[in-house]
PAZAPA-4460 file (N, C-alpha, C; in steps of 0.05 Angstrom, whole numbers, plus 32768, in hexadecimal, padded with zeros to 4 digits):
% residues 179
    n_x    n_y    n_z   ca_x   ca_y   ca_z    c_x    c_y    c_z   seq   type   mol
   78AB   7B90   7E7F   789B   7B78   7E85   7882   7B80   7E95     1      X     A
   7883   7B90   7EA8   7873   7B98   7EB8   7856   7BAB   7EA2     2      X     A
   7862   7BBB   7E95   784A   7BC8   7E85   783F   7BB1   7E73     3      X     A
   7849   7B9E   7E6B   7843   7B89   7E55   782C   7B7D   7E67     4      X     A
   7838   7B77   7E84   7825   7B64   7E91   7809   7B7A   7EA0     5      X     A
   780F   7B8C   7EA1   77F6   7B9B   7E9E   77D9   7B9D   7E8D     6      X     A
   77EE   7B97   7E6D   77D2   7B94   7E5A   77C8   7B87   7E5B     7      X     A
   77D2   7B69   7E71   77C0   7B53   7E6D   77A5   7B58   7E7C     8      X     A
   77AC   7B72   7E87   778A   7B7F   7E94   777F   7B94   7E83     9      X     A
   778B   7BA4   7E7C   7783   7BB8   7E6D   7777   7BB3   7E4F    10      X     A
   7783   7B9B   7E45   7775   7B98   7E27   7759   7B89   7E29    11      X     A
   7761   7B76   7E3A   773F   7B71   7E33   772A   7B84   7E43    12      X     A
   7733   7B92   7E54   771B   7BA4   7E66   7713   7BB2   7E4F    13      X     A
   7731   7BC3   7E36   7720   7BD5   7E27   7718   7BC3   7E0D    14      X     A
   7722   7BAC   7E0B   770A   7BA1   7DF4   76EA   7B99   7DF9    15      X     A
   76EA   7B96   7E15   76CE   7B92   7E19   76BC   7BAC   7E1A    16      X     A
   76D1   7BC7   7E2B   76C9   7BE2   7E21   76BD   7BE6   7E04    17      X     A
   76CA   7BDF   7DEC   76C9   7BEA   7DCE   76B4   7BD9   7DCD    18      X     A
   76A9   7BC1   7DD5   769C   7BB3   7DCB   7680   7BB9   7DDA    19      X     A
   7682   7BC3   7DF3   766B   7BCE   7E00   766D   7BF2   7DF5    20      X     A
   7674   7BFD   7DE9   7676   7C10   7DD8   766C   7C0A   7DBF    21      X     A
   7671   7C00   7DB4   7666   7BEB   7D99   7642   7BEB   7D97    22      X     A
   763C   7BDC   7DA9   7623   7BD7   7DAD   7612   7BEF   7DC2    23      X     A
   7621   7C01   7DC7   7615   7C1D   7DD6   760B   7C26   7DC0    24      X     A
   7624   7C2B   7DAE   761A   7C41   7D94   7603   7C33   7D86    25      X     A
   7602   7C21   7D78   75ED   7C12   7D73   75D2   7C12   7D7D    26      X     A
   75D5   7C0C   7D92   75B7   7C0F   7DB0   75B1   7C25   7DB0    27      X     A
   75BF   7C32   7DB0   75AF   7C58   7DB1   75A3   7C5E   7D98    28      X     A
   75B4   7C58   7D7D   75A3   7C60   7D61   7592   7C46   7D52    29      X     A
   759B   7C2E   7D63   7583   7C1B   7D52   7591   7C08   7D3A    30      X     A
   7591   7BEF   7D30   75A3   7BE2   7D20   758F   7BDE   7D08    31      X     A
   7596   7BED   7CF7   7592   7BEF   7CDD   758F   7BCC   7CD1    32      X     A
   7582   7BBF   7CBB   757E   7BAA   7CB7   759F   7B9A   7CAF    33      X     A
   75A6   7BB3   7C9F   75C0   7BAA   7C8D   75DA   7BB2   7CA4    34      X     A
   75D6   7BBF   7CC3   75ED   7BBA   7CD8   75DE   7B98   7CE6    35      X     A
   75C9   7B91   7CE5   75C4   7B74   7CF7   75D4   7B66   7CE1    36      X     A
   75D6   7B66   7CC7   75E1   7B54   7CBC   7605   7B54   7CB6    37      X     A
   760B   7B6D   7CB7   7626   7B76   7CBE   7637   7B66   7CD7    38      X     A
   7620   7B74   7CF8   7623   7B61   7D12   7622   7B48   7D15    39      X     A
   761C   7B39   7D08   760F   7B15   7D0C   762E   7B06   7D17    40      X     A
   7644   7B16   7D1B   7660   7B08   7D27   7657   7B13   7D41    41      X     A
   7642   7B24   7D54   7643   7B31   7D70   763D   7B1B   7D8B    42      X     A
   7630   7AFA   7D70   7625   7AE9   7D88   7638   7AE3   7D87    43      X     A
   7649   7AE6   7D86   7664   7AD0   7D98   7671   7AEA   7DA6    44      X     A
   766C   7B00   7DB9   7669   7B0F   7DC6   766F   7B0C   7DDF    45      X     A
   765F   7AF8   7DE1   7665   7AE3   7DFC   7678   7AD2   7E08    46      X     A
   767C   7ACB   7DE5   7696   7ABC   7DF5   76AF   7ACA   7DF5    47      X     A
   76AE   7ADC   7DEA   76CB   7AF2   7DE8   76C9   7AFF   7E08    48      X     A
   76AF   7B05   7E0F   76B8   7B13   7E2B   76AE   7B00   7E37    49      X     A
   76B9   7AE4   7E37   76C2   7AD6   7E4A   76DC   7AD1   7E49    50      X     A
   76EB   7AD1   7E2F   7708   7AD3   7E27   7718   7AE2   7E39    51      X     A
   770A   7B02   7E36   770E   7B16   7E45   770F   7B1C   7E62    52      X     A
   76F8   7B06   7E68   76F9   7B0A   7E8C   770F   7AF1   7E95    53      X     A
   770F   7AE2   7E89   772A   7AC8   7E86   7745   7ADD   7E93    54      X     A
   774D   7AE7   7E77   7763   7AF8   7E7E   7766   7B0A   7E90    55      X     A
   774F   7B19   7E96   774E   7B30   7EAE   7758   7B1B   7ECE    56      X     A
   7748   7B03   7ECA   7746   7AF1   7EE3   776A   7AE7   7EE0    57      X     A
   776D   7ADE   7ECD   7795   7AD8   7ECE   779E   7AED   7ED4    58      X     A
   779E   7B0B   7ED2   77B1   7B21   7ED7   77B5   7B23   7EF2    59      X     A
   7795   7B21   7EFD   778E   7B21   7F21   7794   7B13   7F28    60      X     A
   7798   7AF7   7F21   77A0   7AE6   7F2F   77C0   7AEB   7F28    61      X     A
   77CA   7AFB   7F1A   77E8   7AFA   7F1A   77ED   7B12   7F32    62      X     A
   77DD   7B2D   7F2E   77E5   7B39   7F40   77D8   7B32   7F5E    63      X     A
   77CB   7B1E   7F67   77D1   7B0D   7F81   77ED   7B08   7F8B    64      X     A
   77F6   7AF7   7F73   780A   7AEB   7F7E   781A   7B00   7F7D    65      X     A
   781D   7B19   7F6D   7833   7B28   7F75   784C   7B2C   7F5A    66      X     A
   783D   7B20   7F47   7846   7B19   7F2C   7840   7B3B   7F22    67      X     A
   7837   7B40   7F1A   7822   7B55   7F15   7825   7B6B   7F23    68      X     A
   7835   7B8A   7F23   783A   7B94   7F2F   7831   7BB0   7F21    69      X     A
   7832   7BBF   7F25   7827   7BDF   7F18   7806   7BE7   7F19    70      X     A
   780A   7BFB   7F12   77E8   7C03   7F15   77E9   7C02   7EE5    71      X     A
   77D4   7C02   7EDF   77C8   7BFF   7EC4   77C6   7C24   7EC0    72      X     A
   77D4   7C26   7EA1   77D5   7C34   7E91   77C5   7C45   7E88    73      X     A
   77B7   7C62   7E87   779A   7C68   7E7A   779D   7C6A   7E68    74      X     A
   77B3   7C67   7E57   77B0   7C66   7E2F   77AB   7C4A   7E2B    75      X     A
   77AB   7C31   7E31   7799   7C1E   7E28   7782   7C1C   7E29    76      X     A
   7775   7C2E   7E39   7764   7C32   7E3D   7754   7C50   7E2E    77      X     A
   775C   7C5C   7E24   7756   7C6E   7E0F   7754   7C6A   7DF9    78      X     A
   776B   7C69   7DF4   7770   7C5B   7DCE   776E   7C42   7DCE    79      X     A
   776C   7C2C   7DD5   7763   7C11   7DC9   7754   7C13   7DBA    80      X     A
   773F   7C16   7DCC   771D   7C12   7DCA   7719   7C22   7DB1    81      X     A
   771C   7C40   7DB3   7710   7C49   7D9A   7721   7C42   7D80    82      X     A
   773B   7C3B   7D81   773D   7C2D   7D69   773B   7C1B   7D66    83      X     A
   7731   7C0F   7D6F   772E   7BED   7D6D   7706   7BEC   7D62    84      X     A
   76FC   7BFC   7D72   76E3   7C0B   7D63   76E3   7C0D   7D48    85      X     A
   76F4   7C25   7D3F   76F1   7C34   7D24   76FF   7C1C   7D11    86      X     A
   7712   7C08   7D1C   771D   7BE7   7D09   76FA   7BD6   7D0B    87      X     A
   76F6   7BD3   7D17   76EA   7BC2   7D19   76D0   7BD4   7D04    88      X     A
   76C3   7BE3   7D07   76AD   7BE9   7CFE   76B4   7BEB   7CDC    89      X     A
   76CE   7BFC   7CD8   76DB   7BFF   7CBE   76DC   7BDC   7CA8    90      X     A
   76E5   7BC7   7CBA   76E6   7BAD   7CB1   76CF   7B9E   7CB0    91      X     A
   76BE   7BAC   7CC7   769C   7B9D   7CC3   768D   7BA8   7CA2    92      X     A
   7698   7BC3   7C9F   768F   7BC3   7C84   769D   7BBB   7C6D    93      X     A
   76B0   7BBA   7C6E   76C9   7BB0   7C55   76BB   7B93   7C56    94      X     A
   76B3   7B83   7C6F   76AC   7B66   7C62   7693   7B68   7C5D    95      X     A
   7685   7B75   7C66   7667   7B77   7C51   7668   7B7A   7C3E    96      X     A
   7680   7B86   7C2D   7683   7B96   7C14   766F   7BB6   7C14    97      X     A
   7677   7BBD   7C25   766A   7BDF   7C27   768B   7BED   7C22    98      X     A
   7685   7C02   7C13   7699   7C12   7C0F   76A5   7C24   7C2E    99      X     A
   76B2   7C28   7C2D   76BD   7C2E   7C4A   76B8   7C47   7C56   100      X     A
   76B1   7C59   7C45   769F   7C6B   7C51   7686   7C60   7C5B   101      X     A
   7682   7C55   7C56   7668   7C4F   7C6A   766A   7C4B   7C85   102      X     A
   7680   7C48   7C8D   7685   7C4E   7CAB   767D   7C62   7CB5   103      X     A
   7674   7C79   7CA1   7673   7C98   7CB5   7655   7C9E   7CB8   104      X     A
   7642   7C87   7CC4   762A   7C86   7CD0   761D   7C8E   7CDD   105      X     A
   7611   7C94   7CF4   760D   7CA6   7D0F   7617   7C85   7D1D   106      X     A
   7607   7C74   7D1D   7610   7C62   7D32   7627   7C5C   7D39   107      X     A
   763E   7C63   7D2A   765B   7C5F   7D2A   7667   7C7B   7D38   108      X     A
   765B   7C8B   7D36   7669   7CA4   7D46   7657   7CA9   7D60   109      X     A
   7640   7C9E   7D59   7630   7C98   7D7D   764B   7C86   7D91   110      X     A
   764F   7C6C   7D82   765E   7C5D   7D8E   767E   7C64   7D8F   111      X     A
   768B   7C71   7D80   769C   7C7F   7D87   76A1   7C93   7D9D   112      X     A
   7685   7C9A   7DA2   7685   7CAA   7DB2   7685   7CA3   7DCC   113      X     A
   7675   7C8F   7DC9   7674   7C80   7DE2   7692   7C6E   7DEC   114      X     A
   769D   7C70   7DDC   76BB   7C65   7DEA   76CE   7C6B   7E03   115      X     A
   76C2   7C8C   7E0C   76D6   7C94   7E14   76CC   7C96   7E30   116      X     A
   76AD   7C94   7E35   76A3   7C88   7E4C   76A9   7C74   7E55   117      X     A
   76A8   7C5A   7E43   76A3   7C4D   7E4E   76C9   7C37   7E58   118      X     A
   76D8   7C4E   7E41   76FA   7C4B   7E43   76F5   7C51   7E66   119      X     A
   76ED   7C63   7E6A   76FC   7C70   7E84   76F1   7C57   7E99   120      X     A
   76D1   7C54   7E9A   76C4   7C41   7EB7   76CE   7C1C   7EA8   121      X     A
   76E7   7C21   7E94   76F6   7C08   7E91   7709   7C0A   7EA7   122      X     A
   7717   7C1F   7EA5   772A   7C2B   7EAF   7729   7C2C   7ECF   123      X     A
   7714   7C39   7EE0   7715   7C37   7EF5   770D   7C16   7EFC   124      X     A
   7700   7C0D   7EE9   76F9   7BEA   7EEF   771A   7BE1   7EFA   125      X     A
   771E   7BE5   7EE1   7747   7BDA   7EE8   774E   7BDE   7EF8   126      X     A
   774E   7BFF   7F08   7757   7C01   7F1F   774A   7BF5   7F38   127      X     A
   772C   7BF8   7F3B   7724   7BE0   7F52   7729   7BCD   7F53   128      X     A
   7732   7BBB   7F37   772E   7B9E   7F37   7752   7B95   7F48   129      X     A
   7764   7BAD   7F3D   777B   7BAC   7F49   777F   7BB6   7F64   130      X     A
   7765   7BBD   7F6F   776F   7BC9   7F8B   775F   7BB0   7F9F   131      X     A
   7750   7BA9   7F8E   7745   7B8E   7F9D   7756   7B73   7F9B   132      X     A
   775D   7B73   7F8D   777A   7B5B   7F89   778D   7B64   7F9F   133      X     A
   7795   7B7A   7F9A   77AE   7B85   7FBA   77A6   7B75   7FCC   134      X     A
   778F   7B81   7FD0   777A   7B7E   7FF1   7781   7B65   7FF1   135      X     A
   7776   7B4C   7FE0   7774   7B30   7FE2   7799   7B26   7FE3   136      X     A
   77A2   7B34   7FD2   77C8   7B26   7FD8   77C2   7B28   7FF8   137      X     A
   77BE   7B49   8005   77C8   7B4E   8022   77C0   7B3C   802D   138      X     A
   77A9   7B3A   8031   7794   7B2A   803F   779F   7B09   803B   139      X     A
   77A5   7AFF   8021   77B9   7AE2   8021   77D3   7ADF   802D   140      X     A
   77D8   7AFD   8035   77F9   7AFF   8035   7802   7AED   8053   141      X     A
   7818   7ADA   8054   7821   7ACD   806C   7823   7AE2   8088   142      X     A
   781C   7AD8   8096   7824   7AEB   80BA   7839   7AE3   80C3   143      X     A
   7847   7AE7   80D4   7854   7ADC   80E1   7842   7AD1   80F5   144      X     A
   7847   7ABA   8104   783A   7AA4   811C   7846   7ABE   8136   145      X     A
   784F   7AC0   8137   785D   7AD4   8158   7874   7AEC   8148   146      X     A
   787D   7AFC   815D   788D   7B0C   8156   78A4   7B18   8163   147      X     A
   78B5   7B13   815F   78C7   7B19   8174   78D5   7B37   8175   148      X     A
   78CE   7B39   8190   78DB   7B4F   8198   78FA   7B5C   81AE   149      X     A
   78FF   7B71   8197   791D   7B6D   81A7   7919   7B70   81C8   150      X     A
   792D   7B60   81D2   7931   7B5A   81F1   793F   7B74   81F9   151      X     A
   792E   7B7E   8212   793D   7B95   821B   7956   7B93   8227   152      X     A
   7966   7BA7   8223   7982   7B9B   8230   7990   7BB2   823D   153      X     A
   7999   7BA8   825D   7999   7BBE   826F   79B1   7BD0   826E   154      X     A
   79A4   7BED   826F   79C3   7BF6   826D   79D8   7BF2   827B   155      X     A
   79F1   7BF5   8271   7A0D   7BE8   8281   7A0D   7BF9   829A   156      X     A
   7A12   7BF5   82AC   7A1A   7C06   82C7   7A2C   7C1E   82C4   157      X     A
   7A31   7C2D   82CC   7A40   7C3F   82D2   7A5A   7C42   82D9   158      X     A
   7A62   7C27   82DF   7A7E   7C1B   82EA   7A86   7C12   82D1   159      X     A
   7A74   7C07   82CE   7A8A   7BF7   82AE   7A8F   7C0C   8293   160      X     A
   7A7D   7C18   8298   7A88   7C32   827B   7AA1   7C35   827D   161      X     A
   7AA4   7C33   8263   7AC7   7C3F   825B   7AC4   7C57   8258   162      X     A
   7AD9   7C64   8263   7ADC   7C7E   8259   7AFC   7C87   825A   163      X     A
   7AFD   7C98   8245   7B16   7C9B   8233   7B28   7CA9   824A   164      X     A
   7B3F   7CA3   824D   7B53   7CB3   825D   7B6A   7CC4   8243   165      X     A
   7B76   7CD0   8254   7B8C   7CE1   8241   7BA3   7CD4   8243   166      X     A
   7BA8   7CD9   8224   7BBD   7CCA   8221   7BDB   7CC8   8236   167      X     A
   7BEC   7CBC   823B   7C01   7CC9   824E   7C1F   7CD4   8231   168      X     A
   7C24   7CE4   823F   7C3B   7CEE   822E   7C2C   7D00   8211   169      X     A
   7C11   7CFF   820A   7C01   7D08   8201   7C0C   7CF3   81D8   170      X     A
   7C12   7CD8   81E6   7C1A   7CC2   81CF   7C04   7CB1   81D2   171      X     A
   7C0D   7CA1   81BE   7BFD   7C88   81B6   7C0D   7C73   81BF   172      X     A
   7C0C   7C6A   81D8   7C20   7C52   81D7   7C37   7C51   81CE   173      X     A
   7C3D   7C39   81B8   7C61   7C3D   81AC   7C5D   7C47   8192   174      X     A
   7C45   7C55   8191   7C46   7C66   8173   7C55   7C7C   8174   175      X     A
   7C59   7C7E   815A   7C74   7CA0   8167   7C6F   7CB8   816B   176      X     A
   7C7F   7CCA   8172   7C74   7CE3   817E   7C64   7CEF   8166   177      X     A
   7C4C   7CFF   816D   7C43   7D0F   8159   7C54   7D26   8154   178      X     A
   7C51   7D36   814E   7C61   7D51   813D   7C56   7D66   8139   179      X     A
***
């Protein structure tokens, strides 16, 4: 349960990764007329990584309360993204009707490439965003109002110590003789 409730940080950090990967590779080599018409699903972009910061904000707010326990995974953060890349670009051309080699573009292996940067500063994101949630649990966490401390307590006198005498007859009372 614990790794499950992890993804609920780790998937969308690396879908917004693939998707800021996506548009890296693109931006560096330039969108061809027939990729703007491929992309025309990117303006709702927006509202996906708001989807995404939705869920990042429920995980934090779970690991506040203490719901939410572990540190996040670095293979969701590796392999998502670039396969979720190489699906997504592979299906952007299958619905254009481009034969599927056409995936093997420069802008697709620019942006491939760019995955694994931007996997990792997903990755440390996760980890700040979880070390700043700690901070805020601690910092919410109840005090105690006062604190009590044990009462010192004087040692017994020197008269009242017991101390063991020898047995008489070298018995136990009316236990029987030893042997």
């Amino acid at each position: 349960m614990r790794k499950r409730a992890l993804l609920a940080l780790s998937l969308p950090l690396g879908a917004v990764g693939c998707l800021a990967g996506h548009a890296a590779g693109y931006a560096l080599l330039g969108v061809s007329r027939r990729d703007a018409q491929i992309h025309g699903y990117l303006g709702l972009a927006p509202q996906f990584i708001a989807a995404c910061a939705a869920l990042v904000a429920l995980a934090l707010a779970l690991r506040v309360t203490g719901r939410l326990q572990g540190r996040p995974a670095a293979w969701p953060f590796a392999l998502l993204p670039a396969v979720a890349f190489c699906a997504q670009e592979l299906i952007e051309r299958l619905v254009a009707k481009l034969p599927a080699h056409a995936v093997l573009e420069p802008a697709v292996y620019v942006g491939l490439a760019a995955q694994l940067p931007i996997a990792f500063l997903a990755y440390l994101a996760a980890q700040a965003l979880l070390r700043g949630a700690d901070a805020v649990a601690r910092a919410l966490a109840p005090r105690p109002a006062f604190t009590l401390r044990p009462a010192l307590v004087p040692e017994p006198a020197a008269a009242l110590r017991l101390t063991p005498k020898p047995l008489t007859h070298d018995r136990l009372g009316r236990a029987p003789p030893r042997r």
